[in-house]
C-alpha positions in Angstrom: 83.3 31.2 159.3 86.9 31.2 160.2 87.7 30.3 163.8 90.5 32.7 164.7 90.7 31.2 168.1 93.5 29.1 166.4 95.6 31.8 165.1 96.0 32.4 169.3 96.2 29.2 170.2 100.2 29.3 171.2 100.7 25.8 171.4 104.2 25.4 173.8 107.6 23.6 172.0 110.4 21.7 173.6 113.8 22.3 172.4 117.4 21.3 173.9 119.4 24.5 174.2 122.2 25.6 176.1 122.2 27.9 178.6 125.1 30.4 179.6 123.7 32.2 182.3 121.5 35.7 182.3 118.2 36.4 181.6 118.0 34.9 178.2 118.9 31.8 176.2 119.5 31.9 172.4 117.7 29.3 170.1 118.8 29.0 166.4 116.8 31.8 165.1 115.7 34.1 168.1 116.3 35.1 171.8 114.1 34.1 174.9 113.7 35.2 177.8 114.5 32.0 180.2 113.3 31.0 183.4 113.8 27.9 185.7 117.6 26.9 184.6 119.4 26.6 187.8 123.6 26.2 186.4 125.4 26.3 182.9 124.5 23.7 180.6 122.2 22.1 178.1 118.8 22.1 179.3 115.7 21.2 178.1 113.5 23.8 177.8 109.7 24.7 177.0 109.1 27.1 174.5 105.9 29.0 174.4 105.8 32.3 173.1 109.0 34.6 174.1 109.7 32.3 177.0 111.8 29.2 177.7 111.0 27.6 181.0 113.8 24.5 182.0 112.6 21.3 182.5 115.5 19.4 183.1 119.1 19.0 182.4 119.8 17.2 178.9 122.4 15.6 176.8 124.0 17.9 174.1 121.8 18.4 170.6 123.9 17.7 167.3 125.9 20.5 166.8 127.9 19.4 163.6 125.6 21.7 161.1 127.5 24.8 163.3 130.5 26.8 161.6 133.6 25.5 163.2 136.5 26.4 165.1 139.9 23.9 165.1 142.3 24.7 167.7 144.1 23.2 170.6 142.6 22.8 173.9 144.3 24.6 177.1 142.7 25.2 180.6 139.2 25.9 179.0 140.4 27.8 175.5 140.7 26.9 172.4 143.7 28.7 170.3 143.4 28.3 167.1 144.7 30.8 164.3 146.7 33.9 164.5 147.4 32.7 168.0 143.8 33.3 168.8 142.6 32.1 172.4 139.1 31.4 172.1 136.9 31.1 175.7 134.5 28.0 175.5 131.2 29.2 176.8 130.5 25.4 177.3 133.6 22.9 177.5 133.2 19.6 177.9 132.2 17.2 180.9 135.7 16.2 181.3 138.7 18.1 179.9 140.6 16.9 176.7 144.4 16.2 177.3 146.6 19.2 176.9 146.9 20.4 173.5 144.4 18.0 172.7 143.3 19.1 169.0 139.4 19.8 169.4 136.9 21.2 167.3 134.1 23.6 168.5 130.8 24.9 166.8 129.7 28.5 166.9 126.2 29.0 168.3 123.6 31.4 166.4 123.7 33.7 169.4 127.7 33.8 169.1 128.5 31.5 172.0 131.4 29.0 171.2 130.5 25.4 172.6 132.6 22.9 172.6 132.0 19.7 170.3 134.3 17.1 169.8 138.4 16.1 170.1 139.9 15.9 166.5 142.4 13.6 165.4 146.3 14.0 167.0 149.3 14.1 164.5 151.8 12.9 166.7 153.5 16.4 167.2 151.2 17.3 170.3 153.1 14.4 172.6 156.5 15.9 171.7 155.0 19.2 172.3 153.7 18.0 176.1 156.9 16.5 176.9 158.8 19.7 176.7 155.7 22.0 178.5 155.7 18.4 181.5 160.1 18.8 181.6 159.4 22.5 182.5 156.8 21.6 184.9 158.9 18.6 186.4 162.0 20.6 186.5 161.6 23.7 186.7 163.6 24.3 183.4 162.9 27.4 181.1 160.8 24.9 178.6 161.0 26.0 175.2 159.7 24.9 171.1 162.6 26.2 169.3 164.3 23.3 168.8 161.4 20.9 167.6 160.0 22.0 163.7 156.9 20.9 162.6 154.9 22.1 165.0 152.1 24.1 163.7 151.3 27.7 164.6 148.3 27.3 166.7 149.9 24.6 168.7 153.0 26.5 169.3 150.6 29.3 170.3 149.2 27.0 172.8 152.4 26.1 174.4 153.1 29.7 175.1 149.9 30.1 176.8 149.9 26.9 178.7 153.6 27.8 179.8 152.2 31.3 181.0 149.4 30.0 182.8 151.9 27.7 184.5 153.5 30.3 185.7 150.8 32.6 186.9 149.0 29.9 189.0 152.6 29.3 190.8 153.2 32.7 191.8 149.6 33.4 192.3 149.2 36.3 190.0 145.8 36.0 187.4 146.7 36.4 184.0 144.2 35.5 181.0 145.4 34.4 177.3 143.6 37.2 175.5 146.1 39.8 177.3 148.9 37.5 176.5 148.8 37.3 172.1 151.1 40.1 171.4 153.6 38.3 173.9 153.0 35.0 172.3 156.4 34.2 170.4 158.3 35.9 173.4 156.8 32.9 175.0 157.1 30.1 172.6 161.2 30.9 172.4 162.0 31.3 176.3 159.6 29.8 178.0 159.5 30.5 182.1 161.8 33.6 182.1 159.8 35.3 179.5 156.7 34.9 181.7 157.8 36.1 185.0 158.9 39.4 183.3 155.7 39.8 181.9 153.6 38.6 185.1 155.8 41.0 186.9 155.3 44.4 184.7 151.5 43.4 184.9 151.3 43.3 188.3 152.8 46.9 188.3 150.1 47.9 186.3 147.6 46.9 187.9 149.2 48.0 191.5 148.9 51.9 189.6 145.1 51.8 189.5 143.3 53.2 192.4 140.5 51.7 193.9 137.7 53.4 192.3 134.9 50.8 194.2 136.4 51.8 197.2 136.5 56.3 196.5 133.2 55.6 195.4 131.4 54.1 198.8 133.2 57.1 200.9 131.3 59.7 198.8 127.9 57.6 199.7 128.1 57.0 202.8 123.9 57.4 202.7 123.7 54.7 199.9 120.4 53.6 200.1 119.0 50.0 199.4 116.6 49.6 196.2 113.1 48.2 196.3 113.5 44.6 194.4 111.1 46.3 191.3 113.9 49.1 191.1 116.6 47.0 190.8 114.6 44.5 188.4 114.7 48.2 186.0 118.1 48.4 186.4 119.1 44.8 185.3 117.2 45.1 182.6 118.6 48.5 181.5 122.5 46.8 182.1 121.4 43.8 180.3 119.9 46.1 177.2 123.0 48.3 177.6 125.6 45.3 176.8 123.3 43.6 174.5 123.5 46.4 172.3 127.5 46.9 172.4 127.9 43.1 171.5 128.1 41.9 174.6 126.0 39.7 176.9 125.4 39.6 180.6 126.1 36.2 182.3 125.6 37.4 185.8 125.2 40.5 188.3 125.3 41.3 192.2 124.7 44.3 194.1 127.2 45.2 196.1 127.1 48.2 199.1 127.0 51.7 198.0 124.4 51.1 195.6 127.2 49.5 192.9 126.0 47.0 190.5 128.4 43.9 189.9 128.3 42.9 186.3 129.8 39.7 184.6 129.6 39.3 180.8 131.2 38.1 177.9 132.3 40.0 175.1 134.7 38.7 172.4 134.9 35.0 173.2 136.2 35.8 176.8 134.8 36.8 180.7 134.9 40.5 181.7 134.0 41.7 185.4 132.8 45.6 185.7 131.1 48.1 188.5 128.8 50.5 187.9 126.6 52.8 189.2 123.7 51.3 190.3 121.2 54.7 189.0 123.3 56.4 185.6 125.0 52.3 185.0 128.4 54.6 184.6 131.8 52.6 184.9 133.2 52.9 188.9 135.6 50.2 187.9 135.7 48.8 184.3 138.0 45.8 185.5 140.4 46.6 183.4 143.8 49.3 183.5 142.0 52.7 181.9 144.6 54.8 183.7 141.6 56.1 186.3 139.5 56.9 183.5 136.8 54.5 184.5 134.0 57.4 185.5 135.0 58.4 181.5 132.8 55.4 181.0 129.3 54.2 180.5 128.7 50.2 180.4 127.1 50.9 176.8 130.5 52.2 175.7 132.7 49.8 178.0 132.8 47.1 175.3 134.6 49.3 172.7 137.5 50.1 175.0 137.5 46.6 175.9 137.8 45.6 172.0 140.1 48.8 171.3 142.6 47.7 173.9 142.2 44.2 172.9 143.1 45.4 169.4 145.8 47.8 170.1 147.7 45.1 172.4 147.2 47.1 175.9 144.4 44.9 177.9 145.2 44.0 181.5 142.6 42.7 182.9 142.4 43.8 186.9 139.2 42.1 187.9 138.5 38.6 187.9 
């Protein structure tokens, strides 16, 4: 007689994989549900049926079987073609020099890790001495005058020069709101950047505070049981999942808002929603007051329509 006590038997696997943040981890061929992982890395896990439980902290699997992405590394992105700044879900232990070619695989669940540096031409030091003489000397750095640089690289300089600008006068800016400003960049440098760091923080002045609106029309705003608010994660979790987009990490905040963080399109996006109907009180993002418009199912597509259309700005952080 067969003994089907072995087709239950689930017999638990360990696997290195790495883990983002959120209520799930991605392996190469399906999604668990994980449990025990206390901060972003690669962890060793335990596999037994749907679940992963972390065990400990591990050293990064082989990754070179991936599809890759070549690009040039700055502040945590990777640009690589058609001025494209890619987000590294997982960067490296210590950060590459910048511009520092580097090559990055494309996990099955869509996260972009970080591999290895690539080989340098010669072209990215004459590309860092003009970006360090702007930062030295407050000069209006620019690439115009040095040929051979490639276009990703030039790219990069334009976003690095941005950045540098941004953290100096304290104003957040991201590279994906940046691309359609890119050779504006690369050509003059420091001038072109305060203009646009100045007409985005016009922008974003012109958005009420719809968090804010929203906690003086619930004044009552009661707090959930934990089970409730367990529903309600899952429900925001399911909502992004299924518009291409993944939760990272949530908070509740007063007036029964939920806080979610989640990436979407290589990059970060912050959003508030209503903690019962998950509609949009604050997309984190300019929608000209038409947050409420929004549910958190559909807030993806505007995200990636915007993206598209060259009109992101990015208000929350």
């Amino acid at each position: 007689m067969t003994d089907y006590r072995r087709f239950l038997k689930h017999e638990a696997e360990t696997m290195v994989l790495p883990y983002l943040g959120g209520p799930y981890v991605d392996t190469r061929d399906r999604r668990l549900r994980a449990s025990g992982a206390t901060s972003t890395g690669y962890w060793r896990f335990e596999v037994s049926g749907r679940t992963a439980t972390a065990v400990e902290p591990a050293d990064p699997p082989d990754l070179s079987d991936l599809p890759a992405v070549r690009g040039y590394w700055v502040a945590g992105y990777l640009v690589g073609e058609r001025a494209v700044a890619y987000r590294l879900a997982m960067g490296p232990d210590t950060d590459p020099m910048r511009f520092a070619p580097v090559i990055a695989r494309r996990w099955p669940g869509g996260a972009l890790l970080y591999d290895t540096e690539d080989f340098e031409t010669g072209v990215e030091d004459r590309v860092r001495a003009v970006f360090e003489q702007g930062t030295e000397q407050g000069v209006n750095g620019s690439l115009t005058a040095i040929s051979g640089v490639p276009a990703p690289l030039r790219a990069a300089f334009g976003y690095a020069v941005m950045l540098r600008v941004a953290t100096a006068l304290g104003v957040p800016m991201r590279p994906v709101q940046l691309r359609w400003h890119i050779g504006e960049l690369v050509a003059v440098g420091d001038v072109a950047a305060r203009r646009i760091l100045t007409a985005a923080q016009e922008r974003r002045y012109a958005e009420p505070n719809h968090v804010e609106e929203w906690r003086a029309q619930r004044t009552d705003a009661r707090l959930r049981p934990t089970s409730s608010r367990e529903r309600v994660l899952e429900r925001a979790e399911a909502a992004l999942y299924g518009a291409g987009a993944v939760l990272r990490d949530s908070r509740w905040l007063s007036g029964d808002l939920l806080e979610v963080r989640y990436d979407f399109m290589d990059d970060r996006f912050v959003s508030v929603v209503d903690g019962e109907s998950l509609r949009v009180v604050d997309a984190g993002i300019c929608l000209a007051g038409a947050d409420r418009r929004v549910t958190l199912e559909s807030l993806p597509g505007v995200i990636a329509e915007a993206i598209r259309t060259f009109q992101l700005e990015i208000t929350a952080w």
